[in-house]
Every structure is written in C-alpha cells, then in structure tokens.
C-alpha positions as CSV (number, residue, x, y, z in Angstrom):
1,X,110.2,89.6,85.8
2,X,106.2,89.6,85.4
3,X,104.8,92.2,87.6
4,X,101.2,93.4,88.2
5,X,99.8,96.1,90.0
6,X,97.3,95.9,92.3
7,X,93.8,98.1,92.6
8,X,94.1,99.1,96.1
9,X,95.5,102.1,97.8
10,X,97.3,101.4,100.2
11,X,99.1,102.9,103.5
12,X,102.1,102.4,105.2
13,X,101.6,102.4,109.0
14,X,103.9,101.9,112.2
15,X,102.8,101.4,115.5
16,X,104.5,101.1,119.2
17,X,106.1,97.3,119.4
18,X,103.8,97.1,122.4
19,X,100.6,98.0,120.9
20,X,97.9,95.2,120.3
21,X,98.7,93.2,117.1
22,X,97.1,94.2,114.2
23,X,93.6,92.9,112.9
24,X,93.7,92.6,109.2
25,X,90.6,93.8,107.6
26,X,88.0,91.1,106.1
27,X,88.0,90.4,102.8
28,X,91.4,89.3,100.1
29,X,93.0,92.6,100.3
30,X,96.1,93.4,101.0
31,X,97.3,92.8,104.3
32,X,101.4,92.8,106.0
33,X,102.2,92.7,109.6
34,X,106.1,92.8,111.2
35,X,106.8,93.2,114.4
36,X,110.6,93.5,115.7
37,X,111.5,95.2,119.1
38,X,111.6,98.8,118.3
39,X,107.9,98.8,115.9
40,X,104.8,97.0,114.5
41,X,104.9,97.7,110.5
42,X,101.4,97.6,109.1
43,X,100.3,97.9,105.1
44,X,97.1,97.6,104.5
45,X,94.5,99.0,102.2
46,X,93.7,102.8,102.8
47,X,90.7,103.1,104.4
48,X,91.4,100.0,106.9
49,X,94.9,101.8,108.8
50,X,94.9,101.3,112.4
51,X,94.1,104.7,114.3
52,X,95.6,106.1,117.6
53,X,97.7,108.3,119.5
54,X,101.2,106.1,119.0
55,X,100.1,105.0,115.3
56,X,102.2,107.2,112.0
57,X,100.3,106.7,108.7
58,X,101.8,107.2,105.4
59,X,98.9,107.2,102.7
60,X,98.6,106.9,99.0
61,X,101.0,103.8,98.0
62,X,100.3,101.6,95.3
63,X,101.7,97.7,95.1
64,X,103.3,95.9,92.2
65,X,103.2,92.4,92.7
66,X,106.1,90.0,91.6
67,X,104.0,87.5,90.0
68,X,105.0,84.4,91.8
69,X,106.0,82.0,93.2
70,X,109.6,83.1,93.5
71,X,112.1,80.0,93.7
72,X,114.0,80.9,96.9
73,X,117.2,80.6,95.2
74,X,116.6,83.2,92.4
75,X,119.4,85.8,92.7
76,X,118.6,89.6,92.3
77,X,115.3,89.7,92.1
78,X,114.6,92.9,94.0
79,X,117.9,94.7,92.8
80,X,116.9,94.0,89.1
81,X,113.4,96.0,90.0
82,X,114.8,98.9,92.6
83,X,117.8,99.4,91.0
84,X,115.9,101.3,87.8
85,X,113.5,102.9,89.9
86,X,116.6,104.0,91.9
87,X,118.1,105.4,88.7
88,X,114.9,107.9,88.2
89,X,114.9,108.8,92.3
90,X,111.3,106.4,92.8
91,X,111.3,105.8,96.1
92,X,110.0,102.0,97.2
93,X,108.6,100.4,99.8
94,X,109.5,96.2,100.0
95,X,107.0,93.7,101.2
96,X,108.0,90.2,100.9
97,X,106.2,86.9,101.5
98,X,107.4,83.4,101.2
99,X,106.3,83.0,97.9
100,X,106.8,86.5,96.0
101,X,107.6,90.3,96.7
102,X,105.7,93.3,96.2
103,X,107.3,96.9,95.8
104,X,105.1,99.8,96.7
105,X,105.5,103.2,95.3
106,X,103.8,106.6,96.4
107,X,100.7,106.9,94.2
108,X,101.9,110.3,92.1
109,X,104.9,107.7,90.7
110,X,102.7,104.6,89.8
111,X,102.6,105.6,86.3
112,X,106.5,106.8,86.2
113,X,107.5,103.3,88.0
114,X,105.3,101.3,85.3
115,X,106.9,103.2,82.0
116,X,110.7,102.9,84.2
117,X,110.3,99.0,84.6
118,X,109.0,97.9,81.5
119,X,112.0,100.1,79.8
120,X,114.1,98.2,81.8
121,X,112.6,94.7,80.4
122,X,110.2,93.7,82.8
123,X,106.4,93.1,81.6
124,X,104.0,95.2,84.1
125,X,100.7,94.1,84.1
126,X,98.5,97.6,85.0
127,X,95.2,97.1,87.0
C-alpha cells in the first residue's frame, strides 16, 4: 500500500447523538462526521473541535492517508496496515470513506508508525 501523511493535527471528538450536527470547517481540511444512536463522532483539524458541555476531545492525532481509490473488493487492506502497528502497541484510530481509508495515530507515535509500516513494505509518503 501507498500511504501519505497528512499536515494537519487533528482531534478526535464525540458528542451527544442529540446534539446539532456538526459544521465542518471552511476550507479542504480534514473533516469526518458519524452519527449512530448512542454518539456523533467528529475528526477534524485541531483548532476547528466543536466545544461544549456534552462534547469529549481527544487532541494531537495525525492521519495517514491510503492513497486511493480503494477497489471495494480489495481484501485486507486495513489488517495489512493495523496489524504491524498492533505488533509495536500503536494505537489507531480508522476513518473510512468510499474511496480510501485513513488511520490516525497519537502525534508522539507518527514517526514510530511511519519507520513500523514502511518495515512492513508499505511506501509512506511523510508531509
């Protein structure tokens, strides 16, 4: 796989499932909304994370993007990049869109999670 890492910080953010849906910020950066019964899952560059009383905020996540478009049939393509970072206790967070994936590790492992998946064969693109 062909990875790249993105420039932006970003945070991890959940919010009540009844609060207001989220506005994403202007501007191409990076922006993911899911909402199921129990939450609203927000990422979204640092310095844009929704505020208030019923909002958690974890800070300081970088993005790898899959470089894409992923074929919907491809088998294995987020076990073939967790899986190592697994190996070397990186923990990630998964974003998915239709056409590719991105996996976002805290900050402090960026550089760890870069040296891990290119060892395991992957090219990783740093910003």
């Amino acid at each position: 796989m062909e990875l790249r890492v993105l420039t932006d910080r970003l945070s991890v953010c959940r919010l009540s499932p009844d609060s207001p849906w989220p506005t994403p910020s202007a501007g191409p950066s990076f922006f993911s909304a899911t909402r199921t019964a129990d939450e609203i899952s927000v990422v979204c560059v640092e310095d844009c994370a929704p505020a208030g009383d019923d909002v958690k905020v974890e800070p300081d996540w970088r993005a790898l993007e899959v470089v894409g478009p992923l074929d919907f049939s491809m088998v294995g393509v987020m076990s073939s990049l967790t899986a190592p970072l697994a190996d070397v206790d990186v923990s990630v967070f998964v974003v998915s869109t239709y056409d590719t994936d991105y996996i976002l590790v805290h900050a402090a492992a960026l550089e760890r999670a870069i040296e891990v998946l290119r060892a395991a064969g992957h090219a990783v693109h740093a910003a």
